[in-house]
C-alpha positions as CSV (number, residue, x, y, z in Angstrom):
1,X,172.1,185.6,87.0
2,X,169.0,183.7,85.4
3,X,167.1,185.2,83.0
4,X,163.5,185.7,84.0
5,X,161.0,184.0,81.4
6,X,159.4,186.5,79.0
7,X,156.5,184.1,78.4
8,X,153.3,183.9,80.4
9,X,151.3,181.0,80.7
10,X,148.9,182.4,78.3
11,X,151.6,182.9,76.0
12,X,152.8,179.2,76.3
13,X,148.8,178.1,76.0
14,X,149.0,180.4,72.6
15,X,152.9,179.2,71.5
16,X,151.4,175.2,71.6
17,X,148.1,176.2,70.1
18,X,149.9,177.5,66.9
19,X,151.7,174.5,66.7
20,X,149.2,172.4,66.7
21,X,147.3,174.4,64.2
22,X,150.8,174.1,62.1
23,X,150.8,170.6,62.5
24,X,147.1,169.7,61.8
25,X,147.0,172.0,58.4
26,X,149.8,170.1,57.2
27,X,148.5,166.7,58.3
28,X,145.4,168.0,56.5
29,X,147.3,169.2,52.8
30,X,146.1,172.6,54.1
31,X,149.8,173.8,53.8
32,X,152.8,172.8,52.6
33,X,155.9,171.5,54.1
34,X,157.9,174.4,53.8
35,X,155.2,176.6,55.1
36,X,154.8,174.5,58.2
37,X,158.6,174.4,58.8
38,X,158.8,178.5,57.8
39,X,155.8,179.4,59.9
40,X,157.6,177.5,62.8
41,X,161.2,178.9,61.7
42,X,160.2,182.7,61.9
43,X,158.6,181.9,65.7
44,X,161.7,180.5,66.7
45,X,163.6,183.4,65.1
46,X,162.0,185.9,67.2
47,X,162.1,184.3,70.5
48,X,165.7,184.0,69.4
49,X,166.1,187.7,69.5
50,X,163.8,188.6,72.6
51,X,161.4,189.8,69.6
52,X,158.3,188.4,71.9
53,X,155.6,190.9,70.3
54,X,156.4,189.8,67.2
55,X,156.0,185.9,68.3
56,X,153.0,186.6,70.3
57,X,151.2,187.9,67.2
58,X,152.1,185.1,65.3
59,X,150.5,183.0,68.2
60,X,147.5,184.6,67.7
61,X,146.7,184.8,63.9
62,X,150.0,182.6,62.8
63,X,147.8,180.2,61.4
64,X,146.8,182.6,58.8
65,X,149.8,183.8,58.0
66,X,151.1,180.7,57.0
67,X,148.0,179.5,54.9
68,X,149.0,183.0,53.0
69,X,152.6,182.4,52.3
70,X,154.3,179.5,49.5
């Protein structure tokens, strides 16, 4: 049996938002590297273990969270 999607479309708008935001603070020396690639990393994480409150409120605010971590 196929597994129904856990995303909605407004979840996917909010998933490719984030990365963006990832990828223009590092473009922009806002972050670091390896806060890009651990922002990115703990997303994947979660959608790894059906954890999808915890991705969708990285979706939201992510951006903040990773300008906070080194």
């Amino acid at each position: 049996m196929k597994k129904k999607p856990e995303l909605t479309d407004k979840d996917d708008a909010n998933m490719k938002s984030f990365i963006g935001c990832v990828l223009e603070d590092y473009k922009g020396g806002v972050i670091i590297k390896e806060q890009a690639v651990g922002g990115v990393t703990h997303v994947m994480a979660a959608l790894d273990l059906d954890n999808y409150v915890e991705a969708r409120e990285w979706f939201k605010p992510g951006r903040k969270f990773i300008r906070e971590t080194v």
